[in-house]
C-alpha positions, 0 to 999 in steps of 0.5 A: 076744797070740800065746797066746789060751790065757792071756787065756781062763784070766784071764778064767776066774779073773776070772768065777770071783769072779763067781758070790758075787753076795751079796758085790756085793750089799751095795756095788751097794745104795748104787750104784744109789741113787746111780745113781737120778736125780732123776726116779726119787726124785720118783716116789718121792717124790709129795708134792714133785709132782714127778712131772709134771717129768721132769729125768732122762728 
């Protein structure tokens, strides 16, 4: 670690595939619906009343 040059380089090449967020766009869709809790889907989902009950929170 005695170059702090080489790790900054890597990292630049790491933000560099960054920017095309359409690529991550897609796979993060199905994340974040897995990432949802139960309280969000019952929001979501009036018609199980389920909105009073607050599992996730």
């Amino acid at each position: 670690m005695a170059q702090p040059l080489s790790p900054d380089s890597s990292v630049a090449i790491r933000v560099a595939p960054l920017p095309p967020r359409k690529a991550a766009s897609p796979p993060y869709r199905p994340f974040t619906m897995h990432l949802i809790p139960p309280s969000v889907s019952a929001l979501a989902r009036p018609s199980h009343n389920q909105t009073p009950s607050f599992p996730g929170l």
